[in-house]
C-alpha positions in Angstrom: -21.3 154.1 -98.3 -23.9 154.2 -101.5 -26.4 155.2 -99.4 -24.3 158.2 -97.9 -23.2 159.4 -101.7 -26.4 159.5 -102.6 -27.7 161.5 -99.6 -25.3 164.0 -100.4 -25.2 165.1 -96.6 -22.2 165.1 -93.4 -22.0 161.2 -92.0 -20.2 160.1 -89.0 -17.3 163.1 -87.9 -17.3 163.2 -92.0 -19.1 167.1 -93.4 -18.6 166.6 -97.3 -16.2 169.3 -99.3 -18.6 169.4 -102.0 -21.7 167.5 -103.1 -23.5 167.1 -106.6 -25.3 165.1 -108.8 -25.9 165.2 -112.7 -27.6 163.2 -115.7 -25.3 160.9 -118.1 -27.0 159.9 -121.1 -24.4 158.4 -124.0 -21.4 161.1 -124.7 -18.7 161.2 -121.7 -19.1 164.0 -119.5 -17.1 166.5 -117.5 -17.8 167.4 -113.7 -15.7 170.1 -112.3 -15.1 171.0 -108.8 -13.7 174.4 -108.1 -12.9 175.9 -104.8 -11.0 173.5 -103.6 -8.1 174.4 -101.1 -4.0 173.9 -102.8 -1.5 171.2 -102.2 -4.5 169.4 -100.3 -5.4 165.7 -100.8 -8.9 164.8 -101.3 -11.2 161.5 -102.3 -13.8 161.6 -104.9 -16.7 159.3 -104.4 -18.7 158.5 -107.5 -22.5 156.2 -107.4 -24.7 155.9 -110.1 -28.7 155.1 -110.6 -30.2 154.3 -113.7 -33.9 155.9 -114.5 -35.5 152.7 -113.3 -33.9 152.8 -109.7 -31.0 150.5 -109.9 -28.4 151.5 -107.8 -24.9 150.5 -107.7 -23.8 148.5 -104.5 -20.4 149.7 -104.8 -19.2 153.4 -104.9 -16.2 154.2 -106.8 -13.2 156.6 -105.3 -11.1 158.4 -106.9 -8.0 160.1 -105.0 -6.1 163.5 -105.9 -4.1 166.0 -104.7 -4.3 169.8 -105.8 -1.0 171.8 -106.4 0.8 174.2 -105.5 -0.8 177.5 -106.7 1.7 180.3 -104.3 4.5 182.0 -105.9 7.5 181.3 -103.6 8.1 183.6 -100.4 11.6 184.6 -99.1 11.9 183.5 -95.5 12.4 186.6 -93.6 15.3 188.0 -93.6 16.3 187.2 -96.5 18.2 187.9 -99.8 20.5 189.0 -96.6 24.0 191.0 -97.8 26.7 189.1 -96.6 30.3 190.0 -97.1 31.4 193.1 -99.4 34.8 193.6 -100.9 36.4 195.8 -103.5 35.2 193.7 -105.9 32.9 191.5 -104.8 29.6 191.0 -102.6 28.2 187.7 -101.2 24.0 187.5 -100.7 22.3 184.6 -98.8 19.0 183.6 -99.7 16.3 181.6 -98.5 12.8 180.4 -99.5 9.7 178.5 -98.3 9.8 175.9 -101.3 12.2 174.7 -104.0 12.5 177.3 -106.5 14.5 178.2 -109.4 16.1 182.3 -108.0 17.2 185.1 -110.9 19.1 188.1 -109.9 20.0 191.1 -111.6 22.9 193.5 -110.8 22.7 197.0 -111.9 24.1 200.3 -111.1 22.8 202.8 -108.1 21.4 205.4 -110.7 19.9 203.2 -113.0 16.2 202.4 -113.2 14.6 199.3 -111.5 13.4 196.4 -113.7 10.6 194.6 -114.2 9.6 191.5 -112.8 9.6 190.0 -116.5 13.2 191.5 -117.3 15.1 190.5 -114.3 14.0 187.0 -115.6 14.9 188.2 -119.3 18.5 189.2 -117.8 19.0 191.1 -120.7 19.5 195.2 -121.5 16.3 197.0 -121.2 15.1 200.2 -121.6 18.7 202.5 -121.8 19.9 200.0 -118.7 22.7 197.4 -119.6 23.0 195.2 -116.6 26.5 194.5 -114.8 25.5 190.8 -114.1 22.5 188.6 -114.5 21.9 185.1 -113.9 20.1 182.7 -112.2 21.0 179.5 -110.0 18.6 176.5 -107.8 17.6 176.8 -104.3 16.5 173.3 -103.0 16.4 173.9 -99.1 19.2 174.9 -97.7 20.2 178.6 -97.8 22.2 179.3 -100.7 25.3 182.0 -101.0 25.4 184.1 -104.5 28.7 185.3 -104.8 29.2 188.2 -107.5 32.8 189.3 -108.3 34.5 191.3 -111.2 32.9 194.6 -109.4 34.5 198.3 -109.4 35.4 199.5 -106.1 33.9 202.5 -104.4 30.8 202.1 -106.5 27.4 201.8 -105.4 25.0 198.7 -107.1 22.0 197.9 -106.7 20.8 193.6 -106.8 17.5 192.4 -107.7 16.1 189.2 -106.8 13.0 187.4 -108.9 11.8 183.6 -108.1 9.4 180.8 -109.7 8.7 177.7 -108.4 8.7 174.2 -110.2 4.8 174.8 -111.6 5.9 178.1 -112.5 4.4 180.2 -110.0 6.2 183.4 -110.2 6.8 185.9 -107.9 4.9 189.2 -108.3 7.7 191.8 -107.2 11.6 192.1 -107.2 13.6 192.5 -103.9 16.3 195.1 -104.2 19.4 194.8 -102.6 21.9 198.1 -102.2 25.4 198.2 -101.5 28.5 200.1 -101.9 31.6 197.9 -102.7 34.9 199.0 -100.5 38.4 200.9 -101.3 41.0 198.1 -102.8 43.4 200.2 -103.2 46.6 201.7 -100.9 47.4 204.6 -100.4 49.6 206.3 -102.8 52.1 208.6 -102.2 51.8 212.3 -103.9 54.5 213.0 -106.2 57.2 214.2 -104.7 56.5 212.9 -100.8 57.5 211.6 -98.7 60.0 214.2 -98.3 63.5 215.6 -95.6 62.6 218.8 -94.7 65.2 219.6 -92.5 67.8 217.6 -90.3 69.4 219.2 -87.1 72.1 217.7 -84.3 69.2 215.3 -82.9 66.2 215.3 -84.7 64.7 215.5 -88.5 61.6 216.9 -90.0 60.0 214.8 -92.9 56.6 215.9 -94.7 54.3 213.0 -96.2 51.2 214.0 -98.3 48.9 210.9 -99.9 46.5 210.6 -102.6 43.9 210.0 -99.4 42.9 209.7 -96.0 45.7 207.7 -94.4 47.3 206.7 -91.1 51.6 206.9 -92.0 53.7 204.8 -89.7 57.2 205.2 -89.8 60.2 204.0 -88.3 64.4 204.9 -88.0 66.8 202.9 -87.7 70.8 203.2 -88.0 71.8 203.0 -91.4 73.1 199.6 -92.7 70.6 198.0 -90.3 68.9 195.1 -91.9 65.5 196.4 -93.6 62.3 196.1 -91.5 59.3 194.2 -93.3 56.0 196.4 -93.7 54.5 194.9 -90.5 57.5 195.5 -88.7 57.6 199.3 -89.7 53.6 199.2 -89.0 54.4 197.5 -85.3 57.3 200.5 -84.7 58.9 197.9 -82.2 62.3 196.5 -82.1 63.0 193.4 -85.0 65.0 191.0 -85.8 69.0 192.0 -84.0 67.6 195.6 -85.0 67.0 198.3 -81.9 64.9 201.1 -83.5 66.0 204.8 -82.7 62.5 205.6 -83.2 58.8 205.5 -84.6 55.6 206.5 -84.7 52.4 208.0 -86.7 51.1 210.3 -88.5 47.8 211.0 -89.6 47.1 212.3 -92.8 43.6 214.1 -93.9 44.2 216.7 -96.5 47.2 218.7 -97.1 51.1 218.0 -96.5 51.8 216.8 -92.5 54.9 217.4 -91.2 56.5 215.4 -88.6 59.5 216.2 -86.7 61.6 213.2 -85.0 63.2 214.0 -82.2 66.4 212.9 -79.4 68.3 211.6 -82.4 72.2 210.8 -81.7 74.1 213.5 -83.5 76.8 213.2 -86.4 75.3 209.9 -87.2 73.4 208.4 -90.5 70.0 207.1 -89.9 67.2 205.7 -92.1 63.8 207.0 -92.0 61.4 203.9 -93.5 57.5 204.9 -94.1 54.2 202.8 -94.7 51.0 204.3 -95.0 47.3 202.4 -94.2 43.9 203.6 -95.2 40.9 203.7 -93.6 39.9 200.2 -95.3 42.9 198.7 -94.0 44.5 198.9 -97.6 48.4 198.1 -96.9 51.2 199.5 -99.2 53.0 196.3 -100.7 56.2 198.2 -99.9 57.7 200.7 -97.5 59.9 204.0 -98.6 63.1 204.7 -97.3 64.9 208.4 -96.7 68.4 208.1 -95.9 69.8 210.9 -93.7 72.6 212.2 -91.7 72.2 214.5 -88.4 74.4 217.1 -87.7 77.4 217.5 -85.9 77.1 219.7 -82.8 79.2 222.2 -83.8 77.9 222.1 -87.5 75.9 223.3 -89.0 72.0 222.5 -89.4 68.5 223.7 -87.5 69.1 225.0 -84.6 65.7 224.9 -82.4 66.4 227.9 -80.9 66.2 229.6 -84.2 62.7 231.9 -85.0 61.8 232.3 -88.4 59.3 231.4 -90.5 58.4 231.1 -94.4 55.1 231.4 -96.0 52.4 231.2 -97.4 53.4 227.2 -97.7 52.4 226.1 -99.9 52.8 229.4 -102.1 51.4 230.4 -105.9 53.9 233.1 -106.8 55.8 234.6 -103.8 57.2 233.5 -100.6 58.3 236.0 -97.7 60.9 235.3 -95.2 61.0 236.4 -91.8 63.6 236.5 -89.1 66.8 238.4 -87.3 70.2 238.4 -88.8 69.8 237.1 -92.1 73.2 236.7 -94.3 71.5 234.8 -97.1 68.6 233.0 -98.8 68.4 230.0 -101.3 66.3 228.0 -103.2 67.2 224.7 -103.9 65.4 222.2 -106.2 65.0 218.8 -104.7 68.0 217.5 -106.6 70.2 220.3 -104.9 70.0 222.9 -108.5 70.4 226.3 -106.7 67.0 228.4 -108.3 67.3 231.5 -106.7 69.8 233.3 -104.3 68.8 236.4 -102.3 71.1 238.3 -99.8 69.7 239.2 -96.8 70.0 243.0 -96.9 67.9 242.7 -100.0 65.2 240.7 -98.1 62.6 244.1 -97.9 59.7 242.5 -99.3 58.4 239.0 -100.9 60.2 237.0 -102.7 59.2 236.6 -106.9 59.3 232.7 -107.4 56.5 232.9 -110.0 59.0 231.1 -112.7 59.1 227.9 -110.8 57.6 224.8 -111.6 54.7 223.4 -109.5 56.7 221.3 -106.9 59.2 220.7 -103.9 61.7 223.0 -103.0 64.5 223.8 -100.4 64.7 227.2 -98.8 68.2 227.6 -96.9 68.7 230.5 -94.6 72.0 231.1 -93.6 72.3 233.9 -90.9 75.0 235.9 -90.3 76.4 234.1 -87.1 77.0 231.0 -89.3 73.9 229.0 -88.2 71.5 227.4 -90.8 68.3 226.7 -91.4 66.1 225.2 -93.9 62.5 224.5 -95.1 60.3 222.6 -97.5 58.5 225.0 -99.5 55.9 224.2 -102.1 55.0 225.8 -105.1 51.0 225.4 -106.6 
């Protein structure tokens, strides 16, 4: 009531905010009340009393609400990294109010920014950043989707928000992720490669440009071609019965693999698909078309003992085993490069003139058998 606004004191359940008087005398004047508590709605009472004691009968309200004076907060857990790709990353993000988000994508090594840049989204200091941008949240969780990144490289995501009365957050969130390998495997020049082929089985060696799992697959020749995922399954396809298949794990240097319980005299195809460890699938498979042996041909013979190293080698290669009538060198495309007979085989053997690369070392021993290996030259 009057009486109560003039009184100035608590009334009822009701304990006054604030309470004040002042003197008007002819210019308009301003009262301001300070302290007050944000986004809260509050009544204004005025009364007035002139200096001979005439009071107003009615007091006059005035109604308000204060605003919004918080910078928007990120509900927890969020910006939250969602899914990363080769080239692209996905971040959800959340806050308490409708706000206006700015993000800025820079590389790992480079130094943080500001508060004030990311908002800028422009080059500062020696830092040019990858992406910048900025996008509404309302009140749903929103999705930021960034693409157009380099694989295997590491970023780091700042994050920056202001609300509709421009209340700005005071600090950036970082975000830090590495995008993944889009790449397959690639063969190494050269590979995969026939080492050797006997009466019943054949030895190929497969070398990558990284870290792979090889699966492989024979079949008769003239057999109707298996599809990657068939040569990746190594089960029977189609009207095709596969003579064999299997894996082979590749790390670091050239693997050899030896297939075995072949039928001999017979001509096979060796198909080969290689998947790295992020699940990156060569488009296409390789084929190596052989022949085993027949029985009473010749070819490797398992119960053969010899052995030639170092393999790989930088100048020289020694040969060791019983019998020897002679040793080639064959190129890959069947060029003899060197021929040494075996009583002549005292010490290493010079192959310092060939070219870095492949070749075929054929040792024929005196009681007709042959044998043959994969050498490589540094």
């Amino acid at each position: 009531t009057v009486a109560e606004v003039f009184a100035g004191e608590a009334y009822g359940s009701v304990t006054p905010v604030q309470v004040g008087s002042g003197n008007f005398i002819e210019e308009a004047v301003t009262m301001t009340l300070s302290g007050l508590t944000e986004t809260t709605s509050y009544e204004l009472y005025f009364a007035a009393i002139d200096e001979l004691g005439n009071e107003q009968t009615e007091a006059v309200q005035i109604s308000f609400t204060t605003l919004d004076a918080t910078a928007p907060v990120w509900i927890e857990g969020y910006p939250s990294l969602g899914l990363v790709t080769g080239n692209s990353v996905e971040v959800s993000i959340m806050l308490d109010e409708a706000a206006t988000y700015y993000y800025m994508l820079i590389g790992s090594d480079d130094d943080a920014p500001t508060v004030a840049e990311v908002f800028a989204g422009e080059a500062y200091g020696s830092v040019t950043p990858v992406q910048a941008s900025s996008g509404e949240f309302i009140e749903e969780a929103v999705t930021v989707s960034l693409s157009g990144l380099a694989e295997i490289t590491s970023y780091k995501l700042y994050f920056v928000a202001i609300d509709e009365l421009g209340n700005e957050q005071t600090e950036t969130v970082e975000i830090s992720f590495t995008t993944l390998d889009a790449t397959a495997p690639v063969w190494t020049e050269g590979y995969p490669v026939v080492e050797s082929v006997g009466i019943d089985t054949i030895s190929f060696i497969v070398s990558l440009n990284e870290v792979s799992q090889v699966s492989y697959l024979v079949v008769l020749s003239g057999s109707t071609a298996p599809s990657v995922q068939e040569v990746i399954d190594g089960e029977n396809y189609a009207d095709v019965t596969i003579a064999a298949s299997g894996t082979v794990d590749y790390t670091e240097s050239p693997v050899e693999e030896v297939v075995r319980n072949l039928t001999n005299n017979t001509a096979y195809q060796l198909y080969l698909v290689a998947v790295d460890v992020a699940g990156n699938i060569q488009e296409s498979s390789v084929v190596l078309d052989f022949t085993t042996d027949k029985e009473t041909g010749v070819g490797m013979d398992e119960t053969l003992t010899f052995s030639v190293y170092p393999n790989p080698f930088t100048e020289h290669i020694n040969v060791s085993a019983e019998g020897v009538q002679n040793v080639r060198v064959f190129s890959l495309a069947g060029s003899i490069m060197k021929s040494i007979p075996g009583n002549a085989l005292s010490g290493p053997i010079n192959l310092e003139f060939l070219s870095s690369g492949s070749y075929i070392v054929v040792i024929e021993f005196i009681d007709g058998k042959t044998a043959s290996r994969v050498i490589i030259k540094k």
